[in-house]
Structure formats: structure tokens, C-alpha cells
C-alpha positions as CSV (number, residue, x, y, z in Angstrom):
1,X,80.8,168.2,53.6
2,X,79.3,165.1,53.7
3,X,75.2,164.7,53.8
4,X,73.4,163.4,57.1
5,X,70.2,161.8,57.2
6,X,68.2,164.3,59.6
7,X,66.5,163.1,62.7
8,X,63.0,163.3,61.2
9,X,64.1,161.0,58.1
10,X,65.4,158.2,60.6
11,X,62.0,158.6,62.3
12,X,60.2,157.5,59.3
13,X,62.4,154.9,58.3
14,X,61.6,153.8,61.7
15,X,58.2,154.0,61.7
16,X,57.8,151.9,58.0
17,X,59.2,148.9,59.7
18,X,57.6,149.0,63.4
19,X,54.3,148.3,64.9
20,X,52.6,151.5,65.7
21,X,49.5,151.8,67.8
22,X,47.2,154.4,67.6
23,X,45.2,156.2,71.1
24,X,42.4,154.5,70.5
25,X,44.0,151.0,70.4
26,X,46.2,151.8,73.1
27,X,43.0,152.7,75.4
28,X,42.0,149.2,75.2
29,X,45.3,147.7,75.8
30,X,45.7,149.9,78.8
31,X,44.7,147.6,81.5
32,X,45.8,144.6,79.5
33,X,47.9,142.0,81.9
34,X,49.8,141.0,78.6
35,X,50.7,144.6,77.6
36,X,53.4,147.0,79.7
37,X,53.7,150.2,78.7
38,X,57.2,151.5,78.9
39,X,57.7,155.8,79.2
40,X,60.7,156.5,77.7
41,X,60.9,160.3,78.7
42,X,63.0,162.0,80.9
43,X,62.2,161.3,84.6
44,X,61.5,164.9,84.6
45,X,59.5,165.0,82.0
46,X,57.0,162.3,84.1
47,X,57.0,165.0,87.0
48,X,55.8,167.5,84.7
49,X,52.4,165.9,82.8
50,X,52.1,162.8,84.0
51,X,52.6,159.5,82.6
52,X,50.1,156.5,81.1
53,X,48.8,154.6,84.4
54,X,50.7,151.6,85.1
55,X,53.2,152.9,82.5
56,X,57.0,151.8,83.4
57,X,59.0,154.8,83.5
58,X,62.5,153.2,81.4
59,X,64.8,156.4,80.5
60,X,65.6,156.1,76.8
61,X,69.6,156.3,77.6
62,X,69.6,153.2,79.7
63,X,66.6,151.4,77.3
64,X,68.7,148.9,75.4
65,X,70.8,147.8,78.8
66,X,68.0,147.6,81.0
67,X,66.4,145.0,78.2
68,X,69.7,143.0,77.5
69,X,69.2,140.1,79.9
70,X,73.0,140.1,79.5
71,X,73.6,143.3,81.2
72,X,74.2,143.9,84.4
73,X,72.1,146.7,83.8
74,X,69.1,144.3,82.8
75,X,65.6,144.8,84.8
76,X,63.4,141.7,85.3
77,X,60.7,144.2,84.4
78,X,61.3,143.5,81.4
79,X,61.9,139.5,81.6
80,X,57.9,138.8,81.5
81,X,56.5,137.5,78.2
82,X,54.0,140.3,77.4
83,X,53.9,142.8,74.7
84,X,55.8,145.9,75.5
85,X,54.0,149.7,73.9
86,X,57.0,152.0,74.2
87,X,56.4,156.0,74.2
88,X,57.4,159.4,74.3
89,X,56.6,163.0,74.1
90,X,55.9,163.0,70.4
91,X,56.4,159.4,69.1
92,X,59.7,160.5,67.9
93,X,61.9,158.6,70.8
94,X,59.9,155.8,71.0
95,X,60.1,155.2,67.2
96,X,63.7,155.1,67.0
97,X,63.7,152.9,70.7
98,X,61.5,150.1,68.7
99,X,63.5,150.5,65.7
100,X,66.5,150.0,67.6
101,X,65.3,147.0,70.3
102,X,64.0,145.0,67.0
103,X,67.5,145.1,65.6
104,X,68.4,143.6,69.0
105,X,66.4,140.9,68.4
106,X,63.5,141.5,70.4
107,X,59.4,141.6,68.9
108,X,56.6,141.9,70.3
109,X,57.2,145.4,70.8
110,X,55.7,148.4,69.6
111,X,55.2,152.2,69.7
112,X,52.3,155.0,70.4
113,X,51.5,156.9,67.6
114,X,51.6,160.8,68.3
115,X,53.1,159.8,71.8
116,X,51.8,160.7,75.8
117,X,50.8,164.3,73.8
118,X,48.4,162.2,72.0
119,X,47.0,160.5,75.1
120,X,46.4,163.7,76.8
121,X,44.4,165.1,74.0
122,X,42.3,162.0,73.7
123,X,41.5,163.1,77.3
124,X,42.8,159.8,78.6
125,X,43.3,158.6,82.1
126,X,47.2,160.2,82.9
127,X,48.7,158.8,86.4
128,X,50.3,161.7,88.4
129,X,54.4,160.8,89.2
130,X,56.0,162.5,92.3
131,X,59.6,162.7,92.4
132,X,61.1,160.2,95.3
133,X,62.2,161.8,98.5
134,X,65.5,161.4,99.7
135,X,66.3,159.0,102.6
């Protein structure tokens, strides 16, 4: 049988080469102009707790398309020059999103350390998301 790298190994691969923020700088970049904060989770997930306010909800399936200004997939969220802080439950997903855009080419990105669990025990400001009603 051949040997896989587990999950949490390709997380801290990840981690050794990306820019990770921690709660405390993220507070301050928070209502930055020049900073978007991208959620990552599962739409679902956002109903649930919450999300960062002002935080761009960017499922982690669809990530790299919505970013490829190739794509017919691309969002012009995401054409702005400003630094993106992607994140995630844990800091897992957003890790190996960061990893994975700065192999596309892109920079000026980054990720949350400990994730939106962290924010919510640093007692931080969390924005309430309602699901969208049907037309």
C-alpha cells in the first residue's frame, strides 16, 4: 500500500509557506478598505454562527474559479487590488485555499490563524447571515 501524506501534514506544509494572521491583527484589519475578508465555509455553515462583518462568503469548491479572471466562473469581487484574509472553521481550509491560490500566482493573500472559531472566542464582532428567500 502505498503511504499518503494525511490532511493535517499538508496543512502545515501550508502554513510554513503562507502569510497567517493572528485575531488580534485581524481585528484591526477588519474595517480596512484595502483588506476583504473572504469565508470559505459552507453557506450553511454561515447560517449557523455567523460570519466576520463585511466578510465575502466564497465557497471553497468554487474558490480557485471564482478568482481566475479567466473563468467564466470569475467574480469581479475579487478584481480589486486589496489584500484578501481567507478563512474557515479551524484554519484548516483556508490554509490549504492560500496555499493553493499562491501556486496560481496570486499574493497578497493570506489566512486567519485558528479560523472564525478563533474570532468568536476573542469575543469579536460576528455578522448574522440569513439564508436568501426564494423568488
Amino acid at each position: 500500500m502505498t503511504k499518503i501524506k494525511s490532511a493535517l501534514q499538508m496543512v502545515d506544509e501550508a502554513n510554513a509557506v503562507i502569510e497567517c494572521i493572528d485575531v488580534k491583527q485581524a481585528k484591526k484589519l477588519v474595517d480596512d478598505d484595502g483588506v476583504l475578508f473572504v469565508d470559505i465555509r459552507d453557506i450553511r455553515e454561515l447560517w449557523r454562527q455567523g460570519t466576520i462583518p463585511g466578510a465575502l462568503s466564497a465557497p471553497r469548491g468554487m474558490l480557485e474559479f471564482w478568482m481566475d479572471p479567466t473563468c467564466k466562473y470569475f467574480k469581479q469581487d475579487f478584481a480589486a487590488d486589496r489584500k484578501l484574509v481567507f478563512f474557515c472553521a479551524s484554519a484548516w481550509r483556508s490554509a490549504l485555499a492560500v496555499k493553493g491560490l499562491q501556486e496560481m500566482g496570486f499574493d497578497h493573500i493570506a489566512h486567519l490563524t485558528g479560523g472564525f472559531s478563533a474570532w468568536k472566542q476573542a469575543g469579536l464582532e460576528i455578522e448574522k447571515v440569513e439564508p436568501k428567500k426564494k423568488k
